[in-house]
C-alpha positions as CSV (number, residue, x, y, z in Angstrom):
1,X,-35.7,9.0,10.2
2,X,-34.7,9.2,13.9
3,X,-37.4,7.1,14.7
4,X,-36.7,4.3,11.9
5,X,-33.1,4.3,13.2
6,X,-34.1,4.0,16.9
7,X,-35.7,0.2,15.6
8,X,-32.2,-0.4,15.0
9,X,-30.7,-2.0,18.1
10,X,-28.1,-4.2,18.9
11,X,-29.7,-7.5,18.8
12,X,-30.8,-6.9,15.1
13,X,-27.8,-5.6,13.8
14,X,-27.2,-8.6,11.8
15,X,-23.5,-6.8,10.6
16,X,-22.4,-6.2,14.0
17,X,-23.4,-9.8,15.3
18,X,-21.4,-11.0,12.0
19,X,-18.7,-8.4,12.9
20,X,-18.3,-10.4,16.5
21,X,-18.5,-13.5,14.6
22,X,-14.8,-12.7,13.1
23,X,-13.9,-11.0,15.9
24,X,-13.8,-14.6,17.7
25,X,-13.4,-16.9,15.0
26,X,-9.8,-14.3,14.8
27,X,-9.1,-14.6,18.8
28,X,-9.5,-18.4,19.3
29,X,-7.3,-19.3,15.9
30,X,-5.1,-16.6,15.2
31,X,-3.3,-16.2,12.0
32,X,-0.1,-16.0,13.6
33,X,0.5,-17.8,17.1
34,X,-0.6,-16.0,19.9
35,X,-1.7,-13.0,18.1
36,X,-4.7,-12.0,19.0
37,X,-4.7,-8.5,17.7
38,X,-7.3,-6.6,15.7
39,X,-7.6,-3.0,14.1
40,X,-11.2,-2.1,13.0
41,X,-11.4,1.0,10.9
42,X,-15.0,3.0,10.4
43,X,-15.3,6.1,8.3
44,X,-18.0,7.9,11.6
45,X,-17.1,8.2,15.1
46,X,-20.7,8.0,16.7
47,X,-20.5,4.0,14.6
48,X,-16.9,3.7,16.1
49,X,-18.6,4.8,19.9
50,X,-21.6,2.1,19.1
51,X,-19.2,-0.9,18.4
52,X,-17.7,-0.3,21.7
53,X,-20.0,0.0,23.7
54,X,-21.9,-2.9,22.7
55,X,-18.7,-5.5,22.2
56,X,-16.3,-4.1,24.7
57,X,-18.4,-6.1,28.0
58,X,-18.5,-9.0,25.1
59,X,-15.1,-9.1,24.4
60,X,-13.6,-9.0,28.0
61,X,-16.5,-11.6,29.1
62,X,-16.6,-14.0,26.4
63,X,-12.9,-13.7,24.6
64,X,-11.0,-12.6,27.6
65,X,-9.2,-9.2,25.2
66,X,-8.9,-5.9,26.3
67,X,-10.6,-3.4,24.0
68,X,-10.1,0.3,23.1
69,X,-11.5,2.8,20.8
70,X,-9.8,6.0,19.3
71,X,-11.5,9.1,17.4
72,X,-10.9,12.3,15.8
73,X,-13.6,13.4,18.6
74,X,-11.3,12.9,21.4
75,X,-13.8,10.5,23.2
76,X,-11.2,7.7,23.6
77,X,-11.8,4.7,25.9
78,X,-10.4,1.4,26.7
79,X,-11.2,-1.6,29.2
80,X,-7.8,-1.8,30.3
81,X,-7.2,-0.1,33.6
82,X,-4.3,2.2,34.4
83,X,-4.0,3.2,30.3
84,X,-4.6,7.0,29.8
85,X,-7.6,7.6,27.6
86,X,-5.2,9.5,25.6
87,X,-4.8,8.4,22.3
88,X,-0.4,7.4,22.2
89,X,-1.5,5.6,25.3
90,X,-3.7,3.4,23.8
91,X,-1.8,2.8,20.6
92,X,1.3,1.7,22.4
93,X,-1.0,-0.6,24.3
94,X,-2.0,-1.9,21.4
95,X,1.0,-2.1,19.1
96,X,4.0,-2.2,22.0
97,X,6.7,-3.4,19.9
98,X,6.4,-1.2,17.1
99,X,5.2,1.9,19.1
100,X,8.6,0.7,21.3
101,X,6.8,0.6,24.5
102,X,8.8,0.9,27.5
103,X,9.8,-2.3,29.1
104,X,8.7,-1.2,32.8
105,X,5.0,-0.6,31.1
106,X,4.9,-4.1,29.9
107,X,3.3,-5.1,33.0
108,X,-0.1,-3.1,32.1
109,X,-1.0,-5.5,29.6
110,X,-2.3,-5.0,26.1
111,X,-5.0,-4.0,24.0
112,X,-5.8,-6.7,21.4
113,X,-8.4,-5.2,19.7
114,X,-8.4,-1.0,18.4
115,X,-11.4,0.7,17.3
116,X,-10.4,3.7,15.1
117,X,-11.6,6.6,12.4
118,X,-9.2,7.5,9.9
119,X,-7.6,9.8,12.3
120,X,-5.1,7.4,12.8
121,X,-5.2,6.0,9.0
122,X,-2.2,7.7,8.3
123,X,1.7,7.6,9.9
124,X,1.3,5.4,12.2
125,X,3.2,1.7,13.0
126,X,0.9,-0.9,14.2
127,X,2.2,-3.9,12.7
128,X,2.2,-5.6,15.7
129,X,-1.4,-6.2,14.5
130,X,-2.1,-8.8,11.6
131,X,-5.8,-8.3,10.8
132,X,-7.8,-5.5,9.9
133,X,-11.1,-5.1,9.2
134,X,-13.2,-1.8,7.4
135,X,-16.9,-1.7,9.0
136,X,-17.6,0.2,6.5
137,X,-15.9,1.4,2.7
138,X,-14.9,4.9,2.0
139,X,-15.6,6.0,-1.5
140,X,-12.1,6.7,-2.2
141,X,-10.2,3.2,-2.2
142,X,-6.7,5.3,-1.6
143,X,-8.5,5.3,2.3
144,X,-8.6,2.1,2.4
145,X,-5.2,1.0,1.6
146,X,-3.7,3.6,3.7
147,X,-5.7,2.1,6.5
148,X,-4.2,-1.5,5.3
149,X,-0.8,0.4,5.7
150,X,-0.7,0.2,8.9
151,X,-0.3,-2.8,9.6
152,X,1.4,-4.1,6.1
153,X,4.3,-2.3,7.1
154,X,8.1,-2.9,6.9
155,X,9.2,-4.5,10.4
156,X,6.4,-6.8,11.1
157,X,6.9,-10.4,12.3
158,X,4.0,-11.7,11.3
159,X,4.2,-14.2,8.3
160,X,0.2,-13.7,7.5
161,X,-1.8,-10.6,8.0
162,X,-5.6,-10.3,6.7
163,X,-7.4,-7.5,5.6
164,X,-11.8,-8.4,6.0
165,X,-14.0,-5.7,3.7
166,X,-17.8,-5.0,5.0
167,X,-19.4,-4.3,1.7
168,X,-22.5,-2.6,1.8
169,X,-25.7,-5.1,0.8
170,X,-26.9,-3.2,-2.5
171,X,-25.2,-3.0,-6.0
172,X,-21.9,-1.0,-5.4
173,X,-23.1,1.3,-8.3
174,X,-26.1,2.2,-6.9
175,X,-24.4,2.9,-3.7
176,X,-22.2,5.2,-4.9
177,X,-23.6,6.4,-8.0
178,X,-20.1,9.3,-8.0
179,X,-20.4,10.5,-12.0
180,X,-24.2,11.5,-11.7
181,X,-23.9,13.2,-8.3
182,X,-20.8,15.1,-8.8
183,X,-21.3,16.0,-13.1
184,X,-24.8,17.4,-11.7
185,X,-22.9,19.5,-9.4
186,X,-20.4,20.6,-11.5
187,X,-23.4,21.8,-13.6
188,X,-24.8,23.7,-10.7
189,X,-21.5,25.5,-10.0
190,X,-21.4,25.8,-13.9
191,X,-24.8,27.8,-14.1
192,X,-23.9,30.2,-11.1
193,X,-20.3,31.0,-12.5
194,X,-19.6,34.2,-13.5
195,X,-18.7,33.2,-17.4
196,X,-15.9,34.7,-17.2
197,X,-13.2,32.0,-15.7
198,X,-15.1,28.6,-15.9
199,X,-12.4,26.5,-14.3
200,X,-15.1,24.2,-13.4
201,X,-16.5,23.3,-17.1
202,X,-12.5,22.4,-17.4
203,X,-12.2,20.6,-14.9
204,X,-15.2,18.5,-14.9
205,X,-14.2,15.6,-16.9
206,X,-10.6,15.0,-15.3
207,X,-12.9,15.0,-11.9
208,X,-15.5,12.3,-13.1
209,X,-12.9,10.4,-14.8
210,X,-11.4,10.4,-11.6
211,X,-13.9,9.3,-9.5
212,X,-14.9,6.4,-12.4
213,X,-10.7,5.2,-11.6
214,X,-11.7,5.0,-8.0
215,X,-15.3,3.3,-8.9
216,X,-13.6,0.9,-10.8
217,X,-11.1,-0.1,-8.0
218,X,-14.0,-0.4,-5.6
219,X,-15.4,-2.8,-8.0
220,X,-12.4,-4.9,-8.6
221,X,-11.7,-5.4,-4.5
222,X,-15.5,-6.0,-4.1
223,X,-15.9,-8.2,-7.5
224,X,-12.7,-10.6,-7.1
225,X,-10.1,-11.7,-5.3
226,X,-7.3,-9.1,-5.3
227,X,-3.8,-11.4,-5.7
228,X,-1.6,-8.2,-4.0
229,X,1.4,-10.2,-4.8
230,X,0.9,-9.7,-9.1
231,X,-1.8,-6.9,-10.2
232,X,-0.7,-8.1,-13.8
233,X,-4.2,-7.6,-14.6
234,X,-7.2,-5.4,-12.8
235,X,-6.5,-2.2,-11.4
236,X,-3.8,-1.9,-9.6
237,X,-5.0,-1.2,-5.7
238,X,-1.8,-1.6,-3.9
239,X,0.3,0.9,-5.9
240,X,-2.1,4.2,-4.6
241,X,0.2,3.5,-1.3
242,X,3.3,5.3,-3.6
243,X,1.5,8.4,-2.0
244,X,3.8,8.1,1.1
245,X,6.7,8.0,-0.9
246,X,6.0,11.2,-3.0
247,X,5.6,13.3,0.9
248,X,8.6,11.7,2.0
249,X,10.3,13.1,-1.5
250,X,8.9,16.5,-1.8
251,X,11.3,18.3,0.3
252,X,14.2,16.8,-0.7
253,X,12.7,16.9,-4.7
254,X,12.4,21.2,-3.8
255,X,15.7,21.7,-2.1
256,X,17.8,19.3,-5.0
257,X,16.2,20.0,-7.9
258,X,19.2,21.4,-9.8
259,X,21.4,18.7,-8.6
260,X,19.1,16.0,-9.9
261,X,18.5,17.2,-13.2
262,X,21.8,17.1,-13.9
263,X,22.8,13.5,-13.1
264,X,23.1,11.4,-16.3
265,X,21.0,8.3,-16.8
266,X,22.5,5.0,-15.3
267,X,23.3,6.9,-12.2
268,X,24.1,4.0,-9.5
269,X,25.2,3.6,-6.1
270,X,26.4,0.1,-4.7
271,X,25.5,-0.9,-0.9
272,X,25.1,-4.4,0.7
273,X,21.8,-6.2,1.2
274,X,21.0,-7.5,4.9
275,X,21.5,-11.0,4.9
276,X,20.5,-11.7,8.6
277,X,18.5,-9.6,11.4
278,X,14.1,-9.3,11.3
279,X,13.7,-8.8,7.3
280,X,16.7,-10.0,5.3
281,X,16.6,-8.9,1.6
282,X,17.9,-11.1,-0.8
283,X,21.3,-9.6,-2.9
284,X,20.5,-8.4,-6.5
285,X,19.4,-5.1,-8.6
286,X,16.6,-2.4,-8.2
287,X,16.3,-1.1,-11.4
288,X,14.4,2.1,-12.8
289,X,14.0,2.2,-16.0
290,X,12.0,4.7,-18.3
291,X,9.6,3.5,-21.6
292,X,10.5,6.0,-24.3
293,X,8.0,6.5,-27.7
294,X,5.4,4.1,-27.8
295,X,6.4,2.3,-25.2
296,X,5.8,5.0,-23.0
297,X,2.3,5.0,-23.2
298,X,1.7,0.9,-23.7
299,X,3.4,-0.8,-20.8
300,X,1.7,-0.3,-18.1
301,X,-2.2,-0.1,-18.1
302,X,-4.2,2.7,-17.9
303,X,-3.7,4.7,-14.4
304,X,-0.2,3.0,-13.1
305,X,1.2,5.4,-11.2
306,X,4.7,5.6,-12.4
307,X,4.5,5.6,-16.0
308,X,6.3,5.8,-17.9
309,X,8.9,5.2,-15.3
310,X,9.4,1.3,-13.6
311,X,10.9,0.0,-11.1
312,X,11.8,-4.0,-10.8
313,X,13.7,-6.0,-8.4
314,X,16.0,-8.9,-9.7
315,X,17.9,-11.7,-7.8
316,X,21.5,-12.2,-8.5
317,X,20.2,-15.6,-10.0
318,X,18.1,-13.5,-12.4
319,X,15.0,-14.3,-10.9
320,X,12.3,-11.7,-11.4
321,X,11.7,-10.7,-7.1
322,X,9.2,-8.2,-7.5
323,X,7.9,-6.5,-11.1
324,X,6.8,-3.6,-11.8
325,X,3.5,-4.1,-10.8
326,X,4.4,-4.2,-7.0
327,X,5.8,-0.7,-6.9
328,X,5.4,-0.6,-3.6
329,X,7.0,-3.8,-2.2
330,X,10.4,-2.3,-4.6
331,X,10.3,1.1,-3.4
332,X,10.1,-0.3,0.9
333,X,13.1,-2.2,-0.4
334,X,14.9,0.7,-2.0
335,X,14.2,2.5,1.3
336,X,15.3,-0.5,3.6
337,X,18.8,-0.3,1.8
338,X,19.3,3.5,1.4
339,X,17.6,5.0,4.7
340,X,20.2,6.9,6.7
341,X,23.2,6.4,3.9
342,X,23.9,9.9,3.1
343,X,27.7,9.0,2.1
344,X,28.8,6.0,-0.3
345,X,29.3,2.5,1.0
346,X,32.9,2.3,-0.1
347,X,33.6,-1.1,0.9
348,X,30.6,-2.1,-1.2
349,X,31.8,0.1,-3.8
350,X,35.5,-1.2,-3.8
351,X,33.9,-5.3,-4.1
352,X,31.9,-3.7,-6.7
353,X,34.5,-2.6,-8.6
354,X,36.8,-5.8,-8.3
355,X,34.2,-7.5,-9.6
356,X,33.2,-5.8,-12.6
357,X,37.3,-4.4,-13.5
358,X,35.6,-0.8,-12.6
359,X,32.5,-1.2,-15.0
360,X,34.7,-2.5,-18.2
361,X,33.0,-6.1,-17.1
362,X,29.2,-5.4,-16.9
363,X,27.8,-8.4,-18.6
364,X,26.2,-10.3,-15.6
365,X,24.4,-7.1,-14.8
366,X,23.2,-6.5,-18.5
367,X,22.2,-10.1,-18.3
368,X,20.1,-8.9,-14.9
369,X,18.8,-6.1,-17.1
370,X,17.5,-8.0,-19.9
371,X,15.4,-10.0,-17.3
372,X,13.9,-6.6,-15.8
373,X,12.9,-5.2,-19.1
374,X,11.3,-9.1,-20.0
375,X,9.0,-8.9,-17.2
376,X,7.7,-5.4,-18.7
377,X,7.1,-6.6,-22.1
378,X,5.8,-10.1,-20.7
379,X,3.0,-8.6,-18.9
380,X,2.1,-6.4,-21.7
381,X,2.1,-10.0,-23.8
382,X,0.1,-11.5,-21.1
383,X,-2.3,-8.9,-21.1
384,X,-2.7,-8.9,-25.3
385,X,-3.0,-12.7,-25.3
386,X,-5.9,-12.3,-22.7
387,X,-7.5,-10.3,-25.3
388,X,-7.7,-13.2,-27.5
389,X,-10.4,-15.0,-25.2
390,X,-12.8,-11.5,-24.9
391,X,-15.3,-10.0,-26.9
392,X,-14.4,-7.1,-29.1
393,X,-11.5,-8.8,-30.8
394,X,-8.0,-8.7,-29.8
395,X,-4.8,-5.8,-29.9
396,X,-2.2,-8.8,-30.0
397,X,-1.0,-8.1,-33.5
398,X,3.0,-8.8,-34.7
399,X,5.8,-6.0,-33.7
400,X,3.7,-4.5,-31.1
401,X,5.5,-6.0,-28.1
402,X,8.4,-3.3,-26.8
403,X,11.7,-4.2,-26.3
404,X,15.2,-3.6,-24.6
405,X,15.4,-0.5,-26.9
406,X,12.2,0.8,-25.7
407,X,13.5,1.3,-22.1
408,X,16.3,3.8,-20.9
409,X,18.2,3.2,-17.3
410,X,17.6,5.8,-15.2
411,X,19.1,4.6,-12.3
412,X,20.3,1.5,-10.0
413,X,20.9,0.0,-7.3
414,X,23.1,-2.7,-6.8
415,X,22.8,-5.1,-3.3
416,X,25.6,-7.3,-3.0
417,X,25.7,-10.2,-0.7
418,X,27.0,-9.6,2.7
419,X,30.7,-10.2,2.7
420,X,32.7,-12.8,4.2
421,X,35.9,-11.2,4.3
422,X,36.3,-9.5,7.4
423,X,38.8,-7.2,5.9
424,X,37.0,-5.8,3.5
């Protein structure tokens, strides 16, 4: 084997010479103008040390970037001189404005294109970068989009970004080939158990079925074009990014449980939406709302995260911002307009409350309701009419569709538009 592999140099590696084709097709017409930034993630750190050697003389020679690359090793190294090898050096080389660089280091320069492991998949802002490529594909696509989260973050002032996947050049299924590997395993710890507490024979088919899920969503980012904007249909990919939302809750889930349990449904809180500044959100209603019988289990398909719970984003207008289906674009907003407001927004509150003759006049908002709840039962239809045109006959029969009475309020949040009235 270690001699088959030595065969393998860099002037054959047809993936890495494709890999520098991108690389340059990305520097001389950038996505965004006069960004020339690139984060490339791979799962190993001895593939991460290979790409730089062999592109980082290549880049500075032929592109005229600086290049860096960042493990979980600790064998980091750029091409920029005076940058510590250390790895918040580089990153603030590479991303300044979100890492909030200093001003007198500005002169240094920048990195424009980031090797990196996973070790930096996780927490960290680099959406000063608007194209990201995986070398390779982790068997768990949750990896991937948390390496896609850091640059599709809130705060970034690019209008495009681009993510480029290497698949590998056999049949994804014969690649991974998870149920067979990890059921004949499970039979293996089966047989050595003790009989006594087999936890694994339990737990063997929520595994597999697990690892089919995550098959599946390799297959639908490999198999078609992924519209992240509306997952009405497929798996939904994006929504596995909810993950950093349930860290950032579980402390404050453990230390106000009581008091949440408590709070009646159609709790709601009143603030104003941002109408000017980097990312301006447009007024309207973030709605959760929660299916109850049937419904609860016939909304959503199989493995959305939040069921039977939804959350939906509608304009003042009535337009339909974001569905349910882009859980994750809602939940940034809800966080854009709650971080950091511990106490009520009483002058929000008090406009609120002109408006509506303190709740007795809630019909605009019922009408903004009745649009939410549409768009939950409209991509069930959509879904059940699509059955129609496939083999196996369809599930589209009359009364099945769920309605306004299908769905309680949990909770809402209302964005007003930013007042005009300087006194109030």
């Amino acid at each position: 084997m270690l001699a088959a592999a030595r065969l393998v140099t860099p002037d054959r590696d047809a993936k890495l010479a494709a890999l520098k084709r991108i690389i340059a097709d990305k520097v001389r017409a950038p996505i965004n103008p006069d960004n020339r930034k690139i984060l490339l993630f791979t799962a190993f750190a001895d593939t991460a040390d290979y790409l730089y050697r062999d592109i980082a003389a290549w880049a500075q020679k032929t592109l005229g970037i600086h290049i860096a690359v960042v493990s979980g090793t600790g064998s980091n190294r750029t091409t920029m001189p005076g940058v510590r090898g250390d790895m918040s050096a580089i990153l603030s080389a590479f991303s300044p404005r979100s890492k909030e660089r200093p001003t007198e280091l500005a002169a240094e320069g920048e990195i424009d294109l980031l090797i990196a492991t996973d070790c930096i998949s996780e927490g960290q802002n680099l959406q000063d970068c608007d194209f990201l490529i995986n070398y390779d594909i982790h068997w768990n696509p949750v990896r991937i989009i948390q390496r896609f989260g850091r640059v599709d973050r809130i705060g970034s002032q690019n209008t495009k970004i681009q993510l480029v996947n290497f698949w590998p050049n056999m049949e994804l299924d014969e690649y991974l080939d998870l149920e067979s590997r990890v059921s004949g395993r499970m039979m293996l710890l089966d047989v050595s158990a003790t009989g006594e507490e087999n936890v694994i024979e339990f737990q063997a088919g929520n595994e597999i079925a697990d690892l089919e899920y995550r098959r599946a969503q390799l297959q639908k980012l490999q198999d078609a074009v992924i519209d992240l904007e509306d997952l009405s249909s497929g798996v939904s990919i994006a929504d596995l990014t909810l993950n950093d939302f349930r860290i950032d809750l579980a402390g404050y889930l453990r230390a106000n449980r009581s008091r949440l349990d408590t709070l009646p449904l159609g709790t709601y809180a009143v603030t104003e939406a941002p109408g000017e500044g980097e990312n301006p959100l447009p007024p309207g209603v973030i709605f959760c709302l929660r299916a109850i019988g049937e419904a609860a289990s016939t909304v959503a398909e199989p493995g959305y995260p939040l069921a039977p719970h939804y959350v939906v984003h509608v304009g003042d207008d009535g337009e339909v911002l974001l569905p349910y289906t882009q859980a994750k674009q809602v939940l940034d907003r809800l966080k854009k307009l709650s971080l950091r407001q511990d106490e009520p927004d009483l002058a929000a509150a008090k406009r609120f409350d002109k408006a509506t003759r303190f709740g007795r006049d809630m019909e605009p908002y019922q009408k903004l309701l009745s649009r939410a709840v549409g768009s939950l039962v409209g991509k069930r239809e959509e879904r059940a009419v699509a059955s129609l045109f496939q083999m196996g006959g369809t599930h589209a029969m009359k009364g099945e569709f769920a309605g306004i009475n299908d769905f309680e309020v949990v909770a809402f949040l209302v964005a007003l538009p930013p007042s005009t009235d300087a006194a109030v």
